[in-house]
Structures are given as structure tokens and as C-alpha cells.
C-alpha positions as CSV (number, residue, x, y, z in Angstrom):
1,X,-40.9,21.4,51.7
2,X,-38.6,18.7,50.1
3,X,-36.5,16.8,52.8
4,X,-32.9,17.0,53.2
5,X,-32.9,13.4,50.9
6,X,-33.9,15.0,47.9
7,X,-31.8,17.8,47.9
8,X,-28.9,15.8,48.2
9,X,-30.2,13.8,45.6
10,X,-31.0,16.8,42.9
11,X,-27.9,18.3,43.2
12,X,-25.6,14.8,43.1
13,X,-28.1,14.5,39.3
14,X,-26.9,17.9,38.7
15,X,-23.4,17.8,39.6
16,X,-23.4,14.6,37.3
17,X,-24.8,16.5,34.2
18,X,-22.3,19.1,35.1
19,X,-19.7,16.9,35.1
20,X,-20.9,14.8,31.9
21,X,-21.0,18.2,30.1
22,X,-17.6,19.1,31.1
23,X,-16.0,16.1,30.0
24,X,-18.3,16.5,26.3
25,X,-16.9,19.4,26.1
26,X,-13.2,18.3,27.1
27,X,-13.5,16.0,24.4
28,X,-14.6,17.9,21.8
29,X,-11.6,20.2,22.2
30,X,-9.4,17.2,22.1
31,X,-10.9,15.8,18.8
32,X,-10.5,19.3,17.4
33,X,-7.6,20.1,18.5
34,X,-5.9,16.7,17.1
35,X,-7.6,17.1,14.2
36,X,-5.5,20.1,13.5
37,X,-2.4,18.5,14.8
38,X,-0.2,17.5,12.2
39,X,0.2,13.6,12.0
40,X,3.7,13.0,12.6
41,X,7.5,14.6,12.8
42,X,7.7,15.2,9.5
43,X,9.8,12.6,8.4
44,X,7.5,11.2,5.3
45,X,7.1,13.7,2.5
46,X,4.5,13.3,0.2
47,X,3.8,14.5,-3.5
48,X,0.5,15.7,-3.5
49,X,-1.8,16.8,-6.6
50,X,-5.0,18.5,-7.0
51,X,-6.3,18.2,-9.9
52,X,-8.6,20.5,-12.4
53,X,-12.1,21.4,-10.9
54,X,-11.3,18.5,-8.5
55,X,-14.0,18.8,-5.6
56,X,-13.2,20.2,-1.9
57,X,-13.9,17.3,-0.7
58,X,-12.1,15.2,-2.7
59,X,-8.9,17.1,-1.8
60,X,-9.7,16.5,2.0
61,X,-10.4,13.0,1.3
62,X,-7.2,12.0,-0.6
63,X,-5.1,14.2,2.6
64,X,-6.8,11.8,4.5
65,X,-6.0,9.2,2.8
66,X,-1.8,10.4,2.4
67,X,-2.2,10.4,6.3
68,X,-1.5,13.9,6.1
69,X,-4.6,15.0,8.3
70,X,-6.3,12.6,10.7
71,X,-9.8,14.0,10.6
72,X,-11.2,15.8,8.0
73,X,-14.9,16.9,9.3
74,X,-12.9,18.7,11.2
75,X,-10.2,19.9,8.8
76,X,-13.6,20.9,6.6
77,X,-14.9,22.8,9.4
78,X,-11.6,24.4,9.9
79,X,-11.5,25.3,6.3
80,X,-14.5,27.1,6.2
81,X,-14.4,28.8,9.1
82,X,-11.2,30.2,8.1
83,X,-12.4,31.0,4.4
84,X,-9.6,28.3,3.2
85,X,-12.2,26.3,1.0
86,X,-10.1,27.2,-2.6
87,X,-7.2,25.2,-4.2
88,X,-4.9,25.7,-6.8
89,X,-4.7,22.8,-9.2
90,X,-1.1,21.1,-9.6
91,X,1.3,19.3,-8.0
92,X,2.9,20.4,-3.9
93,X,5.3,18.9,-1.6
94,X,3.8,18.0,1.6
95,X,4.9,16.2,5.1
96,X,3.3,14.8,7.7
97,X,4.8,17.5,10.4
98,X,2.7,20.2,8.4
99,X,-0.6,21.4,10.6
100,X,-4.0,22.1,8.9
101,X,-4.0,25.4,8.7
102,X,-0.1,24.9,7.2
103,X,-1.3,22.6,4.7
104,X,-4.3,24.6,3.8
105,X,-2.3,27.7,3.1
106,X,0.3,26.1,1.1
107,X,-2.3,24.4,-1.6
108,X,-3.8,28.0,-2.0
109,X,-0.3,29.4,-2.5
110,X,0.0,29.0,-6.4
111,X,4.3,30.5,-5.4
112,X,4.4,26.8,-3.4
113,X,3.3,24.9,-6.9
114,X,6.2,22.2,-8.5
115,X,5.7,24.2,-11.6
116,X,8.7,21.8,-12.9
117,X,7.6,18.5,-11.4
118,X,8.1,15.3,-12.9
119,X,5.5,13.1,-11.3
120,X,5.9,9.6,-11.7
121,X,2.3,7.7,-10.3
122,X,3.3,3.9,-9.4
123,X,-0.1,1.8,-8.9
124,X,0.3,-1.1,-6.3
125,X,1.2,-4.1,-8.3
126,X,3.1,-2.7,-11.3
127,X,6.0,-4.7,-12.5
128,X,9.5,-3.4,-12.4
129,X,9.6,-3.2,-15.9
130,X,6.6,-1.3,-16.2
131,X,7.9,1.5,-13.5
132,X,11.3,1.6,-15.6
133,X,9.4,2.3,-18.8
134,X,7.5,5.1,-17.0
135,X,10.5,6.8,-15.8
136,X,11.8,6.4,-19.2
137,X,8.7,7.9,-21.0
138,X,8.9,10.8,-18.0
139,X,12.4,11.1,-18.5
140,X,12.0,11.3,-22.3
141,X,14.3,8.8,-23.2
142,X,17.4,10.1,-21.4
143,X,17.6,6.7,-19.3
144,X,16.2,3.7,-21.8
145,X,14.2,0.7,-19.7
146,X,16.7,-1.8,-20.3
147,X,19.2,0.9,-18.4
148,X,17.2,1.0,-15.7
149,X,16.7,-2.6,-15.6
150,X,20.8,-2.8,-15.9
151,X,21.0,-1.0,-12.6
152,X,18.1,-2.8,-10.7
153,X,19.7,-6.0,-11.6
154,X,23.2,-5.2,-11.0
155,X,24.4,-6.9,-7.9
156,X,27.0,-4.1,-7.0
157,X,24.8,-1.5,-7.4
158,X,22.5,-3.9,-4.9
159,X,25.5,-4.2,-2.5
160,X,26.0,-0.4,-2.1
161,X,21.7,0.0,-1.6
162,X,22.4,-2.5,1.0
163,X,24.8,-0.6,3.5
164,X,22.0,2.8,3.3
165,X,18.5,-0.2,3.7
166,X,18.4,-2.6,6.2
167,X,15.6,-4.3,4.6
168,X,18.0,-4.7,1.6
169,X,19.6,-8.2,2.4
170,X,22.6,-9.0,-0.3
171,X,22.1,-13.2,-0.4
172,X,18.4,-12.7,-0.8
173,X,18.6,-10.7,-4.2
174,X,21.8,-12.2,-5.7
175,X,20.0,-14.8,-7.8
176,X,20.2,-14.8,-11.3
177,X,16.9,-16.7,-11.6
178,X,15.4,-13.3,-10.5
179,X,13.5,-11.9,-13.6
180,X,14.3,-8.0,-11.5
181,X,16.2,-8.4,-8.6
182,X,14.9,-5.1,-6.9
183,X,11.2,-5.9,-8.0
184,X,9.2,-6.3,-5.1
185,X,11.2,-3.3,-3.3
186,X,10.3,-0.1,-5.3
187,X,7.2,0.8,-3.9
188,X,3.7,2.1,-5.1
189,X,3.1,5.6,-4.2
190,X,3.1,9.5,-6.2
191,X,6.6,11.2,-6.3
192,X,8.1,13.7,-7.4
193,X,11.1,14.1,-9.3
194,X,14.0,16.5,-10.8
195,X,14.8,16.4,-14.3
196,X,18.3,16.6,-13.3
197,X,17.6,12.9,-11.2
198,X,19.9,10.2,-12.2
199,X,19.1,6.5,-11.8
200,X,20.4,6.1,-8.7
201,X,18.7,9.1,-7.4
202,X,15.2,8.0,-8.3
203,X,16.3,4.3,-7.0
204,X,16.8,6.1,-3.6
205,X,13.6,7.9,-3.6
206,X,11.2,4.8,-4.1
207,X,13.4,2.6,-2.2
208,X,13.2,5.8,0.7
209,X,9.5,5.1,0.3
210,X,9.9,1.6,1.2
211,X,12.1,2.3,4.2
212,X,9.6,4.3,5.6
213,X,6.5,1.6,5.6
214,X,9.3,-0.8,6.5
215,X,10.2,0.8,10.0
216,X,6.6,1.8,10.5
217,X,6.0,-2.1,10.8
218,X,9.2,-3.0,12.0
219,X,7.8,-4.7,15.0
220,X,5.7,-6.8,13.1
221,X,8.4,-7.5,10.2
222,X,10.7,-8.8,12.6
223,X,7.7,-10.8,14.9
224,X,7.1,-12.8,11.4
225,X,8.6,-16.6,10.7
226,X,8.9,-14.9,7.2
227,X,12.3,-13.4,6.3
228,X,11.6,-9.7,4.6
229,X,12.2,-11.0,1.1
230,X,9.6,-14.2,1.8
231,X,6.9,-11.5,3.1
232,X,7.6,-9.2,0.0
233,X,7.4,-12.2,-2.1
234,X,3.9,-13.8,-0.3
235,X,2.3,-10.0,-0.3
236,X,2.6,-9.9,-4.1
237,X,1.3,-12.6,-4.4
238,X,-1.8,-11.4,-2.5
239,X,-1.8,-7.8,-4.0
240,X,-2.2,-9.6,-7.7
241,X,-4.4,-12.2,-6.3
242,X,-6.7,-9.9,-4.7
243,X,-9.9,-7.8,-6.5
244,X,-9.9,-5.8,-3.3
245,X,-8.2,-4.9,-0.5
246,X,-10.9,-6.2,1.9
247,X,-9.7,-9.7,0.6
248,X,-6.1,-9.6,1.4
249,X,-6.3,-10.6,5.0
250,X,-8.4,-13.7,4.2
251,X,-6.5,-14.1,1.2
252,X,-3.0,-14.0,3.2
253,X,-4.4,-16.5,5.6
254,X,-5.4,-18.8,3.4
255,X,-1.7,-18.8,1.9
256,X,-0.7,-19.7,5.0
257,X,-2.9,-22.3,5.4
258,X,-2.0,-23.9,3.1
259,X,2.1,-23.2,3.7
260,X,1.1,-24.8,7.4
261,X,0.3,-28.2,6.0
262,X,2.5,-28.5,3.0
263,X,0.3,-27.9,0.7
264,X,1.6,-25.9,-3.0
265,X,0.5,-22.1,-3.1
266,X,-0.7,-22.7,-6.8
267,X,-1.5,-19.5,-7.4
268,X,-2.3,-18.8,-11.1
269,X,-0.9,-15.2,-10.7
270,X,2.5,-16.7,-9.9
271,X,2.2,-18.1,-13.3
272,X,1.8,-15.2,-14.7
273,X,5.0,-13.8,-13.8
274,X,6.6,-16.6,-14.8
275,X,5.1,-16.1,-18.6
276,X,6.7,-12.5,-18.0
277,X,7.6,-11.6,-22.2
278,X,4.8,-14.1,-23.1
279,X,2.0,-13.0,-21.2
280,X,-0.4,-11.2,-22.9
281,X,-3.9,-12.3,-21.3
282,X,-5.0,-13.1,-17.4
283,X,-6.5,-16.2,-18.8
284,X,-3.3,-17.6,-19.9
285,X,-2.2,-17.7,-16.3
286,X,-5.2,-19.7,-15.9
287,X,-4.1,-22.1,-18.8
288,X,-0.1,-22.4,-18.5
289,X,-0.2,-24.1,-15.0
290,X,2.9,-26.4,-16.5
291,X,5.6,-23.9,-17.6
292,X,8.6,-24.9,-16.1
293,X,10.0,-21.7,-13.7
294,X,11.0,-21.3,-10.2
295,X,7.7,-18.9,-9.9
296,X,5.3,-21.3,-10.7
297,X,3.7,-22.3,-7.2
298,X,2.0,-25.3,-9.5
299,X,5.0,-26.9,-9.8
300,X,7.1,-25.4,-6.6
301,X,6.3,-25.9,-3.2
302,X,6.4,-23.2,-0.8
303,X,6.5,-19.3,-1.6
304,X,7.9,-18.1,-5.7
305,X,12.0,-17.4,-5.2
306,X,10.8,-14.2,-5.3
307,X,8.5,-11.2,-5.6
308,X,6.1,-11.3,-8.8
309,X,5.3,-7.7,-8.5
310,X,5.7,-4.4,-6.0
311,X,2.8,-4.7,-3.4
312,X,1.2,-1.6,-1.8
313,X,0.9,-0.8,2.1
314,X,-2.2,-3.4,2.5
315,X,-1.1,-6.1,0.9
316,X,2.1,-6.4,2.9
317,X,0.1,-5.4,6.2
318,X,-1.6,-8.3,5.2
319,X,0.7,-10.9,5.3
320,X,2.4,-9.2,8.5
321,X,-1.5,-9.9,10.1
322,X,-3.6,-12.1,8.2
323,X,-6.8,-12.9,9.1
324,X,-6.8,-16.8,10.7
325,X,-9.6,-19.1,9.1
326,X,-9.7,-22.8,8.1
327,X,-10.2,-21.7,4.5
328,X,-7.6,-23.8,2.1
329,X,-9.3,-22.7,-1.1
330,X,-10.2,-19.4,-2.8
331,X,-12.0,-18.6,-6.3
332,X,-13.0,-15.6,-7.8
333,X,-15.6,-14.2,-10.1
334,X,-14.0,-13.3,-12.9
335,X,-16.5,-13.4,-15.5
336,X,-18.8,-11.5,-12.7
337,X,-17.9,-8.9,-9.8
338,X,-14.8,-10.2,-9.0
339,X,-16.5,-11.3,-5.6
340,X,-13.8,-13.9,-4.0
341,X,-15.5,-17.2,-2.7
342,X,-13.5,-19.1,0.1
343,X,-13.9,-23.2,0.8
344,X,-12.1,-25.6,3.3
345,X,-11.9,-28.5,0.8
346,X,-10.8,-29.3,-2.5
347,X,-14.7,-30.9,-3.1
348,X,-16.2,-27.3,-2.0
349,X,-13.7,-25.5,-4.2
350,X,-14.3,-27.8,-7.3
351,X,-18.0,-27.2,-7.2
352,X,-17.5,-23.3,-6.7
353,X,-15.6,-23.2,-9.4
354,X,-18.3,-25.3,-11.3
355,X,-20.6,-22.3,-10.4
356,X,-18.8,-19.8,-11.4
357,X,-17.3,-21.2,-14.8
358,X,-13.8,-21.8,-13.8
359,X,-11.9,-24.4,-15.7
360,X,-9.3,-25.9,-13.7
């Protein structure tokens, strides 16, 4: 007969496994049911496409990516426990207050398609001038790229941006040195547009874009010794300076490094900007170290007057939190994988570069 002892004891094991199963099973509801949740109030819209014979799991995996779901295992399991496993190929308007099952139905509902989207795809690190000859070519011609250069550089136009974006600062943009005084600010993403737009109207939407990762960091925007302009400016520098995002943190920190002891950025990508018309190849970044601009970190000390290109999300988040090493030095492979290669002296660096066949 087992004593009183090991009763006690069995059923504290039991109520235990009771209890552990309970709380499993608590928290499996909970990942399920936020993985169903929509991911936010609905304040960022996004222009989604699907396209042809694209895979289901592609189309869960770029949602993912948008933010628009926060899981999707369990967004997949949803969908084919609810038979939603087929998309219609083309372009929707999304948001981030849309649920699942919301966002499911509407990319199976061909009556929800743009049918007369104009979708204009900015890259991160596109020049201004590319993005105005886009929406030129989109636009057909009705607004030429020197028009819409016109308006970016237009101080005016700037000041009236200025009282709708706080991160739009007047002083900081009103230098004529500036090759596009708005580049830097229109940012990468997919949106869509009406044909009956005008400039200022697609201005506002990319610039809207920007506003939103701009308040999303806020905190750490205004935390920085950086001004908003300066971080613009550093982050393009590490979104062209970078093979992959996995490098910007180091790459950042490194920047400041060498910003910390007074060191010049010389960063060959800041020459390239500053070859703008002229430059044709990477490699003559590499070999026009002397050109006399107010880009050129060779010659200038401290950060380019101003951005060399409109960074995406992680080059930015970057800079707002780099990653803090003694690195001074960086070099990458660019006859190879493009793998980056980080020293603490200018000695280490040399004989990197050595390795890799880089000509300094």
C-alpha cells in the first residue's frame, strides 16, 4: 500500500503536467491567435503584387516581409484549413489593420484587383534621378525627368513639404551644392499610383512612405548626435557601401569609428556620386579619389553635405544602432563574393587589400 508520501508526491507530478499542458496549450492559442491579428491600426498601406504562377509560399513570404502578417506557418495553416490557398495575379491595396482571413479573401477577389495601377518599384539605393526617369517612363512622358527634378529642387516647393514633414528641415536642404535636394528622402518601396497623379501628388506619396519609417524610429532619430539629414546622408552611404544587409551594422560602426577620432570617411561610393553625369563604371569610384566636390569623403572630412542616394529601412536602422567594434577599415571582394573583410589598422587593411586585388 503506498504511504501517504507518495501520493502526495504523484499527484503534485501530475498536477504539474497538468499545469505544463495547460499553459502549452494557452500558448499555442496565443501564437495562433496573433498570427491572425492584423499587425497594426492600419495606418501604413501597402501596394502588393502577386505575380504569374508565383508560388503560395512565396506570396506568404513577401506578406511577411510587407509586415502585413506576423507569422505565416500559421497564416499557411490558416489558409488551408480554410481552402484559401489560390491567388489571383496582379496588383492589390493592402494595410496593416487587415486580418488574415481579410487579406486572404481580398487577393482571391479578382473585383479587389488595381486593374488601372501604375506601379512604380523603387529599389533601396536608386538615385533621384533614376526614380524621376521611372515615373517619367510610367507616366509616359507627361512629366519629363528634368520636371521632376525642377520640383525636387525647388526650394519653395521644399518649404511647403516642410510645414506637412517634420523630418523635412528647410536650412538642411537649401544648398545649391546639393546635386537633388530631396534625394535621400524619397524612399524605396512598391506604390501605387493614378494616372491622373501630378508631381506633387506622387512627391507626397513617397515622402508619406518616409514619414511613416520616420515616426516608427522616432525615439531613436531623436536619441542620435546625428541631425536627420546627417543620418540620411551616413545611411546612404552604408546602403551603397554594403553587398548585404547583414553588413550594415558593422559597416555603420565602423563609419563611426572613424567619425569618433577624426578620421576621413573615404568612402569610394561617395565618389561616385560626386562623378554623378560622369560615372559610368564602379571602378571609376575606385580611381577618381581626387575630383574636387563637397561629396568626396577623400578630400572632406566628416559625413558628404549630403545624401548620395535614398537608403532602405536597414540601412537607416543601421546607423540609428550600429553595431560597436574597434574595426577602422573595411574592404570588399569585389572581384569574388562580395564578402566584406573588416581590420583595425591601416597595415591589416593594406595587406587585405593586397589579397584580394584592390589597388588603393
Amino acid at each position: 500500500m503506498p504511504t501517504r508520501r507518495k501520493v502526495n508526491s504523484v499527484r503534485v507530478v501530475l498536477l504539474v503536467v497538468v499545469f505544463i499542458l495547460i499553459i502549452a496549450g494557452l500558448g499555442s492559442i496565443f501564437v495562433v491567435k496573433n498570427g491572425l491579428s492584423s499587425t497594426g491600426n492600419g495606418d501604413k498601406e501597402v501596394v502588393f503584387t502577386i505575380e504569374n504562377n508565383e508560388s503560395f509560399d512565396s506570396v506568404l513570404e513577401n506578406l511577411k516581409k510587407e509586415d502585413l502578417i506576423s507569422n505565416a506557418s500559421v497564416a499557411k495553416l490558416y489558409a488551408k484549413a480554410s481552402h484559401n490557398t489560390n491567388f489571383v495575379a496582379g496588383t492589390f491595396e493592402l494595410d496593416n489593420g487587415m486580418s488574415v482571413k481579410n487579406i486572404l479573401s481580398t487577393l482571391q477577389d479578382s473585383t479587389k484587383l488595381k486593374k488601372d495601377a501604375l506601379v512604380l518599384k523603387i529599389p533601396e539605393g536608386k538615385w533621384a534621378k533614376e526614380i524621376a526617369a521611372e515615373i517619367s517612363s510610367l507616366y509616359d512622358g507627361k512629366y519629363s525627368t528634368e520636371e521632376i527634378l525642377n520640383q525636387w529642387n525647388d526650394i519653395s516647393y521644399i518649404k511647403k513639404l516642410a510645414k506637412d514633414y517634420s523630418f523635412i528641415h528647410v536650412d538642411d536642404l537649401n544648398n545649391d551644392n546639393y546635386k537633388v535636394k530631396l534625394e535621400g528622402y524619397l524612399f524605396p518601396d512598391t506604390y501605387f499610383l493614378e494616372k491622373e497623379d501630378s508631381l506633387d501628388d506622387i512627391t507626397r506619396v513617397l515622402l508619406d512612405r518616409f514619414d511613416v519609417m520616420y515616426k516608427e524610429n522616432k525615439k531613436a532619430f531623436d536619441q542620435s548626435d546625428l541631425s536627420i539629414h546627417q543620418i540620411i546622408s551616413l545611411a546612404s552611404v552604408v546602403q551603397f557601401e554594403a553587398s548585404k544587409p547583414s553588413d550594415m551594422k558593422t559597416i555603420a560602426g565602423v563609419f563611426y569609428n572613424r567619425l569618433d577620432q577624426g578620421m576621413k570617411l573615404q568612402s569610394s561610393v561617395t565618389v561616385c556620386y560626386a562623378l554623378y553625369d560622369d560615372f559610368n563604371d564602379p571602378k571609376d569610384c575606385e580611381t577618381n579619389p581626387e575630383i574636387d566636390s563637397p561629396y568626396n569623403t577623400y578630400l572632406h572630412e566628416g559625413l558628404p553635405i549630403g545624401p548620395i542616394l535614398n537608403p532602405g529601412d536597414e540601412a537607416i536602422k543601421a546607423v540609428l544602432k550600429p553595431e560597436k567594434t574597434d574595426y577602422l577599415f573595411f574592404a570588399a571582394d569585389i572581384y569574388g563574393d562580395g564578402k566584406v573583410y573588416y581590420t583595425k589598422t591601416y597595415e591589416e587593411h593594406l595587406q587585405k587589400c593586397e589579397e584580394l586585388g584592390l589597388n588603393l
